[in-house]
C-alpha positions as a Markdown table, in Angstrom:
| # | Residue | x | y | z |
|---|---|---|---|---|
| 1 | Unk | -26.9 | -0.1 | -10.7 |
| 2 | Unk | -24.1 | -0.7 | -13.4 |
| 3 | Unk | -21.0 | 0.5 | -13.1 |
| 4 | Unk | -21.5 | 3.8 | -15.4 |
| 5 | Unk | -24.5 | 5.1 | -13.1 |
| 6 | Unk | -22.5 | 4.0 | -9.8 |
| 7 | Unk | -19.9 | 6.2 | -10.6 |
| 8 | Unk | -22.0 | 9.3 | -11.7 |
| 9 | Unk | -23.0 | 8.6 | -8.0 |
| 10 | Unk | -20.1 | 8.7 | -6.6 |
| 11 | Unk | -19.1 | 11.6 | -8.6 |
| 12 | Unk | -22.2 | 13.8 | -8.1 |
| 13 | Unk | -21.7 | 13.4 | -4.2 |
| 14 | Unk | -18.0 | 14.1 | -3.9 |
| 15 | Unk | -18.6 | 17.0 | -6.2 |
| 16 | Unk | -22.1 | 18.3 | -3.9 |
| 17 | Unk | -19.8 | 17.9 | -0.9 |
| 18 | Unk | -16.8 | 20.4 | -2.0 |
| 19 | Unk | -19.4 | 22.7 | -3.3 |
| 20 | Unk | -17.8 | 23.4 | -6.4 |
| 21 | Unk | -18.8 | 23.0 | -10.5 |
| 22 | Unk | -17.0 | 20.6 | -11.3 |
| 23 | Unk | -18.5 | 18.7 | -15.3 |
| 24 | Unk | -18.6 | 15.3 | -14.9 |
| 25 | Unk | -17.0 | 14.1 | -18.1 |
| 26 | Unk | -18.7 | 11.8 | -20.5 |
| 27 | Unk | -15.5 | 9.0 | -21.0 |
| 28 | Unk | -15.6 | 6.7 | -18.8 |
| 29 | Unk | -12.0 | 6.9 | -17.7 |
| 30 | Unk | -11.9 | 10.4 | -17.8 |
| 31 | Unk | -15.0 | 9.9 | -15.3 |
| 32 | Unk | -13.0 | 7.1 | -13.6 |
| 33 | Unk | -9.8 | 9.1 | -13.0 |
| 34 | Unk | -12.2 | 12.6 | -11.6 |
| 35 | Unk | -13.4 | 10.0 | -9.1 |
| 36 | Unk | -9.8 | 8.7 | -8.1 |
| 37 | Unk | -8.6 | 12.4 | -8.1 |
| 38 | Unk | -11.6 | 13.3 | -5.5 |
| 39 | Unk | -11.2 | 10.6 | -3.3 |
| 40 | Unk | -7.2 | 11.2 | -3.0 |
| 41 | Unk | -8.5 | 15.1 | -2.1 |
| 42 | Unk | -11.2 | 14.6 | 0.2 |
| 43 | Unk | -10.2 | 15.0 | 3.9 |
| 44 | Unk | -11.1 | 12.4 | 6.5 |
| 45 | Unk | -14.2 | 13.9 | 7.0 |
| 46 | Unk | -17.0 | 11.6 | 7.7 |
| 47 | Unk | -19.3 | 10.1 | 4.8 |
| 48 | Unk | -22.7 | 8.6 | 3.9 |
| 49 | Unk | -23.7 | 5.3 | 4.4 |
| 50 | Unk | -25.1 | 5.2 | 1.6 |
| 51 | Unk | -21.7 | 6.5 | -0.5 |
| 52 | Unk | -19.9 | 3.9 | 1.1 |
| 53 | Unk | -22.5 | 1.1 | 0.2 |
| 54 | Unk | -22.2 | 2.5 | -3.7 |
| 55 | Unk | -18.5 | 3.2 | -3.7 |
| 56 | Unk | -17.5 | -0.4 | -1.8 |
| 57 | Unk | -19.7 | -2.4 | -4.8 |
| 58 | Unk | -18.0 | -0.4 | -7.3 |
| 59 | Unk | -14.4 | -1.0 | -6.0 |
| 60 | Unk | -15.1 | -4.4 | -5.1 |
| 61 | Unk | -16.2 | -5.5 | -8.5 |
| 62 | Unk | -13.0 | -3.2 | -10.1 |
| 63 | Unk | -10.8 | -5.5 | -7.9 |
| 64 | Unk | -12.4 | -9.1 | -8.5 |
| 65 | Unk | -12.8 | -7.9 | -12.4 |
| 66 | Unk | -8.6 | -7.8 | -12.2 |
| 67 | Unk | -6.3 | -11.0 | -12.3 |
| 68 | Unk | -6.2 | -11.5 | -8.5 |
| 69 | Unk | -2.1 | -13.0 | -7.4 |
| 70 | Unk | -2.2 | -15.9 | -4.4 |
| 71 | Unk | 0.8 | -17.1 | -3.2 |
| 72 | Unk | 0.5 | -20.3 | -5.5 |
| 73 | Unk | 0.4 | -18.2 | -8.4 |
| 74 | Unk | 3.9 | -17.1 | -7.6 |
| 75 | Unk | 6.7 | -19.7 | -9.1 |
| 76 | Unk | 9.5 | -17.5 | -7.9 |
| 77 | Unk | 10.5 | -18.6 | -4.4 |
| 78 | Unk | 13.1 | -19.8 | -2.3 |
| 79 | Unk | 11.8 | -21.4 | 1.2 |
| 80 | Unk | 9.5 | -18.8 | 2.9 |
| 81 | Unk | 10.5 | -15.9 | 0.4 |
| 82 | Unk | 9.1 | -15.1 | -3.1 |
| 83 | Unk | 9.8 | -12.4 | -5.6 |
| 84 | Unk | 6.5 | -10.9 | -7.9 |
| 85 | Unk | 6.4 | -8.1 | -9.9 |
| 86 | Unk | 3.2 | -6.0 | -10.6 |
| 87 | Unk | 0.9 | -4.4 | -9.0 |
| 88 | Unk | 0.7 | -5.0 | -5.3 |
| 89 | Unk | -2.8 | -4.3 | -5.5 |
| 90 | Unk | -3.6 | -7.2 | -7.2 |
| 91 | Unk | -2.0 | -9.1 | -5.1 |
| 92 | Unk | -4.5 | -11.7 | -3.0 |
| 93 | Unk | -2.7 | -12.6 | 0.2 |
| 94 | Unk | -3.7 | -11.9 | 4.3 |
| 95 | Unk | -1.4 | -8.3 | 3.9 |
| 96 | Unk | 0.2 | -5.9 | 2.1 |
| 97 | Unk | 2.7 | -3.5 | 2.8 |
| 98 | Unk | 2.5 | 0.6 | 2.0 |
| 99 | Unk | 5.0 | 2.6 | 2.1 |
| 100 | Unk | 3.4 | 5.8 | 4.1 |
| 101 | Unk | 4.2 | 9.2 | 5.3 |
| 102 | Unk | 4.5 | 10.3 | 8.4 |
| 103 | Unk | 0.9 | 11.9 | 8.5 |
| 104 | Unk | -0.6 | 8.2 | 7.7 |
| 105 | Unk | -3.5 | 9.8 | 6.1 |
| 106 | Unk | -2.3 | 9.0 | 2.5 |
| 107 | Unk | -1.1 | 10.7 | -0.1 |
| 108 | Unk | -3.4 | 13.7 | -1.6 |
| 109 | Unk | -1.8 | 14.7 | -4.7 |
| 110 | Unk | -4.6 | 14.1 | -7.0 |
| 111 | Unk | -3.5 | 10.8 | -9.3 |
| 112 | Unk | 0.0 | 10.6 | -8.3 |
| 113 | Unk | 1.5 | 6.8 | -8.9 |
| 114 | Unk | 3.2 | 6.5 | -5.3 |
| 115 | Unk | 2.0 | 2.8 | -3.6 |
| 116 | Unk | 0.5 | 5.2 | -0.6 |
| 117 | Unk | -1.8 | 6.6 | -3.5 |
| 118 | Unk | -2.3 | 3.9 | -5.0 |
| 119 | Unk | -3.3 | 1.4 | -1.9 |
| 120 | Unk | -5.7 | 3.9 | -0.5 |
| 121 | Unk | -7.4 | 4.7 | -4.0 |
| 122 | Unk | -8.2 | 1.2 | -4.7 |
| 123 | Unk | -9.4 | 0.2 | -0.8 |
| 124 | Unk | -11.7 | 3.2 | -0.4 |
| 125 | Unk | -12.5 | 6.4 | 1.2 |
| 126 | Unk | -12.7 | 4.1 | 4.6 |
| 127 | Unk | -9.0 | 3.7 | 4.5 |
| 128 | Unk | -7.8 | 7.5 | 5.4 |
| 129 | Unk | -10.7 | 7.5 | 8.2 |
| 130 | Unk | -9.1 | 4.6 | 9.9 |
| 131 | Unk | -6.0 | 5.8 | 9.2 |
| 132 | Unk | -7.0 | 9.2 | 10.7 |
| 133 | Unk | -9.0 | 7.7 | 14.1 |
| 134 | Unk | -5.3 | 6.0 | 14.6 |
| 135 | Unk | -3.5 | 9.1 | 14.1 |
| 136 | Unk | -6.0 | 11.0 | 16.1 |
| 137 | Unk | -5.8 | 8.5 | 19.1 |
| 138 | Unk | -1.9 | 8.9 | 18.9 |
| 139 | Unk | -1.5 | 12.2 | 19.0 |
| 140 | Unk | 1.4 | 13.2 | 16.9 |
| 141 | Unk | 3.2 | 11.9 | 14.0 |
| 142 | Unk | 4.1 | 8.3 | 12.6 |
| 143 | Unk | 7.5 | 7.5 | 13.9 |
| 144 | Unk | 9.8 | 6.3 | 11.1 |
| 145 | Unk | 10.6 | 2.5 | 11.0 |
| 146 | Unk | 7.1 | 2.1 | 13.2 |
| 147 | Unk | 4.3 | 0.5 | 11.4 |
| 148 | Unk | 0.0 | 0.3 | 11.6 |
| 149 | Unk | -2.2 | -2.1 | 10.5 |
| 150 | Unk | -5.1 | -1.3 | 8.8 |
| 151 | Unk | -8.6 | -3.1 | 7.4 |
| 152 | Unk | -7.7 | -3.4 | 3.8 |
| 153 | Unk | -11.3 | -2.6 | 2.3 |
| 154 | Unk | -11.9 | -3.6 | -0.8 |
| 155 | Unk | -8.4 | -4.8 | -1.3 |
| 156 | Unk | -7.9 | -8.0 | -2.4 |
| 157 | Unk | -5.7 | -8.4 | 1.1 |
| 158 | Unk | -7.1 | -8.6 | 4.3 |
| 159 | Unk | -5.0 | -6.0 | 5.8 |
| 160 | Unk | -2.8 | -3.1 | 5.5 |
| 161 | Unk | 0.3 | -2.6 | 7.2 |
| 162 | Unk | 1.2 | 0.8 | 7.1 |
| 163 | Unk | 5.0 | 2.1 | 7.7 |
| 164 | Unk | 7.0 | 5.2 | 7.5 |
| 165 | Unk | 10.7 | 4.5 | 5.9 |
| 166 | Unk | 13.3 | 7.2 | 5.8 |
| 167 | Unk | 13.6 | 9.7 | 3.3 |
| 168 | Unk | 17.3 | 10.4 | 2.1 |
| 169 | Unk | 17.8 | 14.0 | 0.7 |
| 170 | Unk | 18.9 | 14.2 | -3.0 |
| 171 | Unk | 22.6 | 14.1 | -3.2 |
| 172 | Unk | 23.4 | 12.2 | 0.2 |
| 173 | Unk | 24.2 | 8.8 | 1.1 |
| 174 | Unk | 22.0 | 7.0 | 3.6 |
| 175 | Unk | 23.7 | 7.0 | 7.0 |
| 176 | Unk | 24.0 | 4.0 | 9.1 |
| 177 | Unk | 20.9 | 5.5 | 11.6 |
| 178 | Unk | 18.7 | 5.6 | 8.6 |
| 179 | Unk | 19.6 | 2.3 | 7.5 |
| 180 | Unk | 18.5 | 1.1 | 10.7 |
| 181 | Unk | 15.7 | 2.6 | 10.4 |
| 182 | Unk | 14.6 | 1.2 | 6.9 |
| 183 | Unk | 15.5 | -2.1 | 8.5 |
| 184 | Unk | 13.3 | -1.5 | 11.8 |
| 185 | Unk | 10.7 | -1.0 | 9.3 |
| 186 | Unk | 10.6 | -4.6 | 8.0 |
| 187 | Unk | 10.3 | -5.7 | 11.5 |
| 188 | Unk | 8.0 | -3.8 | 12.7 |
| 189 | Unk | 5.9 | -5.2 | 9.7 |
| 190 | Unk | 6.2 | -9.0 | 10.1 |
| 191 | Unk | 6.5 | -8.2 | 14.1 |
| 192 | Unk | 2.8 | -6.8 | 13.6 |
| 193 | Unk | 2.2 | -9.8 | 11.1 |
| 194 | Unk | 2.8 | -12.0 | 13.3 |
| 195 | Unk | 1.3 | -10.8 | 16.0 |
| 196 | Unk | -2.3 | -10.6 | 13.9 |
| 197 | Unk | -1.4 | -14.4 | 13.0 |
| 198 | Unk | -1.0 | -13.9 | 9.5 |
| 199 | Unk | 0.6 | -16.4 | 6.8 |
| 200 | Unk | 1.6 | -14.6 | 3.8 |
| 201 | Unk | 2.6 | -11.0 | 3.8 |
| 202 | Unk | 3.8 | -8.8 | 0.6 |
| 203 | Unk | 6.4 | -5.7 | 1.0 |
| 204 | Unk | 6.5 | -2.9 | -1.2 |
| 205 | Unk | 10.1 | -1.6 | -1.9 |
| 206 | Unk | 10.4 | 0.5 | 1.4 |
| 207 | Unk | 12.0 | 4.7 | 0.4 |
| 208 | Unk | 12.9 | 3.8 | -3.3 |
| 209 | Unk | 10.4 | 5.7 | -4.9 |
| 210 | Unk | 9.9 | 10.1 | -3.8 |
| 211 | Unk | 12.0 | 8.7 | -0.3 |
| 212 | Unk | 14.8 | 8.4 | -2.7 |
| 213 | Unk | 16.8 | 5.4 | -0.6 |
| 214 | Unk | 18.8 | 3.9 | -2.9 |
| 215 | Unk | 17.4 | 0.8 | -4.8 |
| 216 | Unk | 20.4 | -1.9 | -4.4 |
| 217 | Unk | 20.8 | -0.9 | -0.7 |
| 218 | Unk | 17.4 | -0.4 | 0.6 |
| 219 | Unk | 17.0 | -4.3 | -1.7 |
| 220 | Unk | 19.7 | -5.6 | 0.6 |
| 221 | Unk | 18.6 | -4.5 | 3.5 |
| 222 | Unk | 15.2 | -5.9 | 3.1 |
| 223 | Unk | 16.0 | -9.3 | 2.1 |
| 224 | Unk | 18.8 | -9.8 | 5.4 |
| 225 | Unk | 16.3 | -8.6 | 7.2 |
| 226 | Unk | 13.3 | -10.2 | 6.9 |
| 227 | Unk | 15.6 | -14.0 | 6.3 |
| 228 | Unk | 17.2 | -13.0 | 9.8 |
| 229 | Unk | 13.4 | -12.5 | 11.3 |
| 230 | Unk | 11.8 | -15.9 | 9.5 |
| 231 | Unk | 15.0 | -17.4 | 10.7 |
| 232 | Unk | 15.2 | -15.9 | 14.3 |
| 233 | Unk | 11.6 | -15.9 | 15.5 |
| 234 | Unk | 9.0 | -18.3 | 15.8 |
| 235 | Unk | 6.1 | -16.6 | 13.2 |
| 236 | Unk | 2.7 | -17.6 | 11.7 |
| 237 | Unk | 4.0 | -16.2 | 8.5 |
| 238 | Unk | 4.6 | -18.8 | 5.7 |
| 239 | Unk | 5.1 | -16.6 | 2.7 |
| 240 | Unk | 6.6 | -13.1 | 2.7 |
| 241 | Unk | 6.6 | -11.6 | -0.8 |
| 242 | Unk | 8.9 | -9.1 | -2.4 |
| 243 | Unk | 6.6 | -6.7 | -4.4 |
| 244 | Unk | 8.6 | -5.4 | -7.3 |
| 245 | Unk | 7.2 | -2.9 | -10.1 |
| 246 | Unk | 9.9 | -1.8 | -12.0 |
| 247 | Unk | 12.3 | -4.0 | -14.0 |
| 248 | Unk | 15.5 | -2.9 | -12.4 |
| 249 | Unk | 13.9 | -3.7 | -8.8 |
| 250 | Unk | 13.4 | -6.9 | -9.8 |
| 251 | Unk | 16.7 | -7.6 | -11.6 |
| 252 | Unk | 17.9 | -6.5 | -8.2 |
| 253 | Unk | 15.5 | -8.8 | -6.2 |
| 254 | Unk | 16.3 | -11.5 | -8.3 |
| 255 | Unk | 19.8 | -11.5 | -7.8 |
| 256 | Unk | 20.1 | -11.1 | -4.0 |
| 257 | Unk | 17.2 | -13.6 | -3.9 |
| 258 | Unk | 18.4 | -16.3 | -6.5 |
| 259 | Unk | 22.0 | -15.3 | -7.8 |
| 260 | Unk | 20.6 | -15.0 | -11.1 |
């Protein structure tokens, strides 16, 4: 089945399931995007075998298709830490870090560019299940600066390390309790790291983005933090990456990272 007929698959089934008439467009990435927009809707409701089997073929060959990032593609590093820009999803190392909501199911706004969005659209509808038997099992909401790991899917990671930073209103300055938080959030990822034996890990910018933490600070605070941990703690970890998308995160990165 090529990729064309996989995704009228997908699409067909998705579409029977809501019980809606919903026209399958005829571009592909018009196609494409209805299927990203119906996976980011569709509760964690269980699913074929058979939808996975299609659904894990197609993402799997959109993600090998895709430049794939190890940690020896990555000439920007000083001891254990290294600085990348792009997209974390093409990033090929034992975990990645998203930047959740409390609600750990995802984000359901169809398309939206948040990481949370973009991690679970590209791993697969088995993401938000796990995510939900976790939630289910715990009984209430994420607590901010906690932090879940996840199977990664058809990530090019192994895992997903799932954690809840603060969210600053618009207007205010972070307080000193939510800048503790934001840095319990960076431990609680390379604490759970550790603990699963990994050796590189890759952090997403933790609040900048619809959290609204301010970039410089929230940048700070994750590079003291994890140096303290690598430097504190005995850890498995040999490679902890800064994930950067936009320029002035990385001009930010840089500097605190290389003085540059």
């Amino acid at each position: 089945m090529d990729s064309n007929k996989q995704l009228n698959y997908l699409l067909n089934y998705l579409i029977d399931e809501r019980n809606e008439e919903i026209e399958i467009p005829q571009d592909y990435i018009e196609k494409r995007n209805l299927f990203r927009a119906l996976m980011n809707v569709r509760m964690p409701n269980p699913i074929d075998d058979e939808f996975l089997k299609v659904q894990d073929e197609f993402l799997t060959d959109e993600t090998l298709s895709k430049e794939l990032v190890g940690v020896d593609d990555i000439n920007e590093f000083k001891g254990k830490l290294m600085l990348w820009k792009g997209d974390i999803t093409d990033l090929k190392v034992d975990a990645i870090v998203n930047a959740a909501n409390s609600k750990m199911l995802g984000c359901f706004v169809p398309l939206h560019n948040c990481i949370d969005n973009v991690i679970h659209s590209a791993s697969g509808i088995q993401l938000r299940l796990e995510c939900d038997r976790i939630m289910k099992a715990q009984n209430r909401d994420e607590d901010i600066g906690k932090a879940k790991i996840t199977d990664a899917y058809n990530l090019a990671s192994e895992y997903v390390i799932h954690t809840v930073g603060p969210a600053i209103p618009l207007n205010s300055k972070p307080s000193d309790t939510d800048c503790k938080k934001l840095e319990s959030c960076y431990n609680s990822c390379l604490e759970i790291a550790s603990a699963h034996n990994l050796k590189s890990l890759a952090f997403c910018c933790i609040s900048t983005g619809v959290f609204n933490f301010p970039q410089d600070l929230a940048a700070s605070i994750a590079v003291k933090t994890v140096d303290e941990y690598l430097k504190n703690n005995e850890t498995s970890l040999n490679h902890v990456i800064f994930n950067v998308f936009k320029d002035e995160d990385y001009i930010i990165y840089k500097k605190l990272l290389f003085g540059d």
